[in-house]
C-alpha positions in Angstrom: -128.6 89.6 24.6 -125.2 91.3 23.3 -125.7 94.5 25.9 -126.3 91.7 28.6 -123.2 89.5 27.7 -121.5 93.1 26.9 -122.0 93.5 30.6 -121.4 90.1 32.2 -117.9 89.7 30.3 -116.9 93.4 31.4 -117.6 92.7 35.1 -115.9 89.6 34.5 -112.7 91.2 32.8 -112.9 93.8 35.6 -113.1 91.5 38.6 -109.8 89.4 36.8 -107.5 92.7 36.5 -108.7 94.3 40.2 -107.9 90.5 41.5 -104.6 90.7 39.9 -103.4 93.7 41.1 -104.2 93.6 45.3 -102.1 95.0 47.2 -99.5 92.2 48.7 -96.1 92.0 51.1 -94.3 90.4 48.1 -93.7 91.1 44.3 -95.3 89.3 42.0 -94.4 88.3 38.9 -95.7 91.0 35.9 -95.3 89.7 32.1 -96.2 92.1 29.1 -96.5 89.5 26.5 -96.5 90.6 22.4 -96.7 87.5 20.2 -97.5 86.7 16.5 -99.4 84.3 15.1 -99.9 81.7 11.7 -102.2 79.5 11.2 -105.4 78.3 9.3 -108.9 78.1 9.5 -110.2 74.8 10.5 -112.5 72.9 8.0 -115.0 71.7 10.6 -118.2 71.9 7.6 -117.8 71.5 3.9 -120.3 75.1 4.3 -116.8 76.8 5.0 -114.5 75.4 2.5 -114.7 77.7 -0.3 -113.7 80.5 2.0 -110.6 79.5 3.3 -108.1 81.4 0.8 -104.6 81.6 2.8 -103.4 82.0 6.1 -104.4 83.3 9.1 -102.8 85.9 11.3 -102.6 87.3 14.8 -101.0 90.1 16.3 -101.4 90.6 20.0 -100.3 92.8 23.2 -101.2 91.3 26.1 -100.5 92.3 30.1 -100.8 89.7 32.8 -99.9 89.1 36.5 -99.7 86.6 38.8 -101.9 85.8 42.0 -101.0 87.5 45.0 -103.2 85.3 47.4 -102.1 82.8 49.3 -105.6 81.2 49.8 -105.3 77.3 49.5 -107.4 77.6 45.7 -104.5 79.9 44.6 -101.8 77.6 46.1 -103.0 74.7 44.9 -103.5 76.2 41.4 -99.8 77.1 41.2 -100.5 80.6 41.7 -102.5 81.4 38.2 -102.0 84.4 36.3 -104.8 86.7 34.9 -104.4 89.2 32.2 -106.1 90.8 29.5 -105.2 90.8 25.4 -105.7 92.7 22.9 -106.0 90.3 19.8 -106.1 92.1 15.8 -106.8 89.0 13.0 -106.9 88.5 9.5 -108.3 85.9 7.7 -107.1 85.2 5.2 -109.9 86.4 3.0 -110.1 90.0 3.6 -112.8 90.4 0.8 -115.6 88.0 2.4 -114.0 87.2 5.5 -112.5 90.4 6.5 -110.4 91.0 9.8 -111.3 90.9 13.8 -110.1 92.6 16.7 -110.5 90.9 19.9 -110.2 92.0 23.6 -109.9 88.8 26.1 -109.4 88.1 29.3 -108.2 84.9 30.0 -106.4 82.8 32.6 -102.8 81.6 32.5 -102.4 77.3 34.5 -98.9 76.8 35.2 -98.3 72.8 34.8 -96.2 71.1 37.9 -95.0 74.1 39.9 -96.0 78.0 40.4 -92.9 79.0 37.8 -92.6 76.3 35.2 -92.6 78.0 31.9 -95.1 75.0 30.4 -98.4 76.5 30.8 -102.3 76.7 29.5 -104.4 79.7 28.7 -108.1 80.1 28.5 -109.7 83.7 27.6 -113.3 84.7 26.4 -114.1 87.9 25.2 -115.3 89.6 22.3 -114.4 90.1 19.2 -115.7 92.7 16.0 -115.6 91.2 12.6 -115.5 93.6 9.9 -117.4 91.5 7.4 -120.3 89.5 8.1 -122.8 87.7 6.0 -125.1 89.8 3.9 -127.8 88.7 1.4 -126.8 91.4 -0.9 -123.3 92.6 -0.6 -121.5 89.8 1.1 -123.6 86.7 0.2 -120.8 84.1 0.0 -120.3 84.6 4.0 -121.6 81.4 5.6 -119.8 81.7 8.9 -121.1 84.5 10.7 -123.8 86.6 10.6 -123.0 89.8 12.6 -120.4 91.9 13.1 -120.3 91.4 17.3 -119.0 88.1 18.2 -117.4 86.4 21.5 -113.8 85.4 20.9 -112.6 82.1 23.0 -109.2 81.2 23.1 -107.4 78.1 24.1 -103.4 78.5 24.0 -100.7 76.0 25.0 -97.2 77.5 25.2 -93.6 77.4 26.8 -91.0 79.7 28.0 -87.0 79.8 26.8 -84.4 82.1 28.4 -83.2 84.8 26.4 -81.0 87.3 28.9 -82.1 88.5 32.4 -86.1 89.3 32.7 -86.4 88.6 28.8 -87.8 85.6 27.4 -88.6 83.8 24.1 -92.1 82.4 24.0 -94.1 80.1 21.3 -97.0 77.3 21.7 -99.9 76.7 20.0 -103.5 77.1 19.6 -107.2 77.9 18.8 -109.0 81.3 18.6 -113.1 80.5 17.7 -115.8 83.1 16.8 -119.3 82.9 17.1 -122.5 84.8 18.0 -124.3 81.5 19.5 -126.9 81.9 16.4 -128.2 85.0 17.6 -127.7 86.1 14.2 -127.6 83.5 11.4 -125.6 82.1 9.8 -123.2 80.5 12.7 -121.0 78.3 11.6 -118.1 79.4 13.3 -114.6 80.3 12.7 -111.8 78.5 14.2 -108.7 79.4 13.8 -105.7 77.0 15.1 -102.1 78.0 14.4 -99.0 78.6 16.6 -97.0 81.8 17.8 -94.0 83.0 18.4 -93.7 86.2 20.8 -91.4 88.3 23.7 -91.9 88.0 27.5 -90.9 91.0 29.4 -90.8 89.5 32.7 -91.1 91.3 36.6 -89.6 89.0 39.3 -91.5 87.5 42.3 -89.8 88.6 45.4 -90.8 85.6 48.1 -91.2 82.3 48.2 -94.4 79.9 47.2 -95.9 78.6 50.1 -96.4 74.9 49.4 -100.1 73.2 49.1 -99.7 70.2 51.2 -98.8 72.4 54.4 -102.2 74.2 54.0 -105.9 72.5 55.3 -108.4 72.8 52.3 -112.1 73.6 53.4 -115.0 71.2 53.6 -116.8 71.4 50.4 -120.4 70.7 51.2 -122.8 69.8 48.1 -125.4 67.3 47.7 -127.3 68.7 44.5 -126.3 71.2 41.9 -129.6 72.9 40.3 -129.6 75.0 37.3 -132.0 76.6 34.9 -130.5 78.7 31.8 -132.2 81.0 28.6 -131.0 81.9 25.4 -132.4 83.1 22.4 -131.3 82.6 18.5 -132.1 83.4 15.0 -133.9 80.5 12.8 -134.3 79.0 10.0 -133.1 81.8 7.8 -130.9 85.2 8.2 -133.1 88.0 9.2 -135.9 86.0 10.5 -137.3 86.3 14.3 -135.7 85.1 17.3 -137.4 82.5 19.9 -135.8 80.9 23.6 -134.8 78.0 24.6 -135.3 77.0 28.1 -132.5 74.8 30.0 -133.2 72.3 33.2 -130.3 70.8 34.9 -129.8 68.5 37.7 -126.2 67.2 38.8 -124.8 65.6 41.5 -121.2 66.1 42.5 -119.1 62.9 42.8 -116.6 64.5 43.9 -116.0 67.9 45.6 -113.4 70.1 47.0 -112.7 73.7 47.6 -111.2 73.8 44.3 -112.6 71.5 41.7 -115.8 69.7 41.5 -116.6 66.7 39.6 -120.4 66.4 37.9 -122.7 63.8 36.3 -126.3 65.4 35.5 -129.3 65.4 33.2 -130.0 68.1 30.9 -133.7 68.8 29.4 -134.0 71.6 27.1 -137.0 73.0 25.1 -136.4 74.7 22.1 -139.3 77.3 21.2 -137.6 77.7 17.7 -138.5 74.1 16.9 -141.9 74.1 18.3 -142.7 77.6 15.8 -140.8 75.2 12.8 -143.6 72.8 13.0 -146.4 75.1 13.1 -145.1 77.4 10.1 -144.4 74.1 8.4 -147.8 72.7 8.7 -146.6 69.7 10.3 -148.5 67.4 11.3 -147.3 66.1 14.2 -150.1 66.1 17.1 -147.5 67.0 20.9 -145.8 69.5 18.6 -144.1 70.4 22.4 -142.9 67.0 22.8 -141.0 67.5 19.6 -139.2 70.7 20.4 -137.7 69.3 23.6 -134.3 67.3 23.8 -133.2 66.2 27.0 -129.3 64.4 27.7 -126.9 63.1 30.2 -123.5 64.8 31.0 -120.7 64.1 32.9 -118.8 67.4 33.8 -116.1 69.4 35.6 -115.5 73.1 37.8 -112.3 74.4 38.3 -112.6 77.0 41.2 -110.1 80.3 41.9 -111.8 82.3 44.4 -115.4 83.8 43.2 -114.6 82.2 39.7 -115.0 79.1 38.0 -114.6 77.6 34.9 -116.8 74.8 33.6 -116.5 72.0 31.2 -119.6 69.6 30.3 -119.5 66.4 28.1 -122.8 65.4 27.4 -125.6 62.8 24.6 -128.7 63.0 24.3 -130.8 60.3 24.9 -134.7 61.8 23.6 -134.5 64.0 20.9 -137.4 63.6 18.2 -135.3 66.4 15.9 -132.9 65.3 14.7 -129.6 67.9 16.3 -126.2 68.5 14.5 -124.5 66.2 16.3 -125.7 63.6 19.2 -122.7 64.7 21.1 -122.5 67.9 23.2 -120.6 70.2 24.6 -121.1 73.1 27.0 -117.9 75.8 28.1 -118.5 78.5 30.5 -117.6 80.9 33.3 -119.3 81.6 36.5 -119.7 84.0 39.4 -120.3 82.4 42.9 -122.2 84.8 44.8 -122.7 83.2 47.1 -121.8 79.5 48.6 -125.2 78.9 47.0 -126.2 80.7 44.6 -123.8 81.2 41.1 -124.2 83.0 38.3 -122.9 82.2 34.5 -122.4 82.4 30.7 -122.2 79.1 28.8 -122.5 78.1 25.2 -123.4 74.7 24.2 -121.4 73.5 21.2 -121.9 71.0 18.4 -118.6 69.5 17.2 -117.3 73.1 16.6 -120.8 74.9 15.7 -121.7 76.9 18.5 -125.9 76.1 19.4 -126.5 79.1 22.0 -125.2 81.5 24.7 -127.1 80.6 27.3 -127.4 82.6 30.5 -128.1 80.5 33.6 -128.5 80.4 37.5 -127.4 77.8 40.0 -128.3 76.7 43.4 -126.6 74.0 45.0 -127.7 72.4 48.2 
């Protein structure tokens, strides 16, 4: 599962920084971005109190450029940047907690026009944690149970003017670790702060073009299918891993070239539950009936080019276990093949616990 997401997010990462750096009749704009961060871990479990010491911090160097296309997804987009950071962490509690260091590509959403200086960033990557739960030599360590994690982060920040290409930059937001229980424990650790860094800026040489002069293309969809696997660690630390299988169905409300606008049904079977039972000596007679969930979702793609991002706010309405929380959520990136056929990595979140990484396929007809 790690060598497979190893993989995916490398291709990813590669595909960002090759996309960023065609070959254009203009100059775009190239910002080398260091920044420092404070902050805390957030309290999300009483599990994770007693290891929050002190403060958190981040240093990181990060490169990024600006789209050179002047397709209609990157117009309408405000011309995004992509980039790629190099993130090093401490914790706060370098004797259970240790440090991280975290390489991320991510996506820069400029808010109103192609060069405000209010804009959002969203980067997944992965992370190495040098301290991990151990029954023996680290057994306080409820968070995370392996040393390889993915790192998300979700950043909010502004611009100011310093002199000439230079600029003053500061925001705030979250950087979350997990292993999607592929390794117990998994609790998580989220870490929200704010920053305060230097742009080193490279001018853009030619206009924007402007969206409303451009014809989008017809997006044709009538159903979105997709099936998904993961696997995870239960029960206890150490102990074996078992899939769980992911159905969905969606229709798309609405539709464009570049955002799409989802309500589905989920239905999930969880082999980890169904084992439960039997090891348990439960005596519960459709021991299958209890080790599936199923939900409703409403959810939302933002497209640019062969990429999209995907957010998913779902319930569930059947679920004989009882899950962490009866609200979900599910996060993820995926590779459009084809107009088809897409590719993906998701993880499925309970209010802040991540459940799985799951690795899915779409078709959409």
């Amino acid at each position: 599962m790690y060598k497979l997401t190893l993989l995916f997010l490398t291709i990813l990462s590669n595909y960002v920084i090759s996309y960023a750096q065609e070959s254009a009749n203009c100059l775009q704009s190239i910002n080398f971005e260091p920044k420092f961060y404070v902050g805390n871990i957030l309290d999300h479990t009483s599990k994770l109190s007693h290891l929050i010491k002190g403060y958190c911090t981040s240093t990181e160097l990060g490169f990024n450029k600006q789209s050179n296309s002047n397709k209609y997804w990157s117009v309408k987009r405000n011309y995004p940047h992509f980039g790629l950071s190099l993130i090093y962490t401490t914790m706060g509690n370098k004797e259970v907690l240790g440090n991280a260091i975290s390489l991320v590509p991510n996506s820069y959403f400029s808010f109103f026009k192609p060069n405000s200086f209010l804009r959002f960033r969203l980067g997944v990557g992965l992370s190495y944690l040098t301290k991990r739960f151990h029954i023996v030599d680290n057994p306080t360590h409820t968070a995370i149970g392996s040393y390889l994690n993915a790192a998300a982060q979700l950043h909010l920040f502004t611009y100011f003017k310093l002199k000439g290409n230079t600029f003053l930059n500061t925001g705030i937001g979250l950087l979350h670790f997990s292993n999607g229980a592929y390794r117990l424990p998994n609790l998580g650790i989220n870490i929200y702060g704010m920053n305060l860094g230097i742009s080193f800026m490279k001018d853009r040489a030619t206009e924007y073009l402007d969206s409303d002069t451009m014809k989008p293309a017809k997006a044709n969809e009538l159903v979105n299918f997709r099936t998904a696997i993961s696997f995870k660690e239960f029960d206890a630390p150490g102990g074996p891993r078992y899939p769980m299988y992911e159905l969905s169905v969606a229709y798309p409300f609405y539709k464009s070239e570049i955002k799409r606008a989802f309500i589905g049904v989920d239905g999930f079977y969880d082999k980890a539950i169904y084992y439960s039972l039997i090891t348990t000596g439960s005596g519960i007679e459709n021991k299958h009936k209890y080790s599936m969930r199923s939900g409703v979702w409403l959810g939302y793609e933002l497209k640019m080019n062969k990429v999209s991002l995907i957010g998913n706010w779902g319930y569930y309405i059947f679920t004989p276990t009882a899950p962490r929380s009866m609200f979900y959520q599910r996060w993820g990136v995926q590779y459009n093949a084809t107009d088809n056929i897409s590719f993906g990595l998701t993880m499925k979140v309970h209010y802040f616990v991540v459940d799985v990484f799951a690795w899915g396929i779409s078709y959409r007809l």
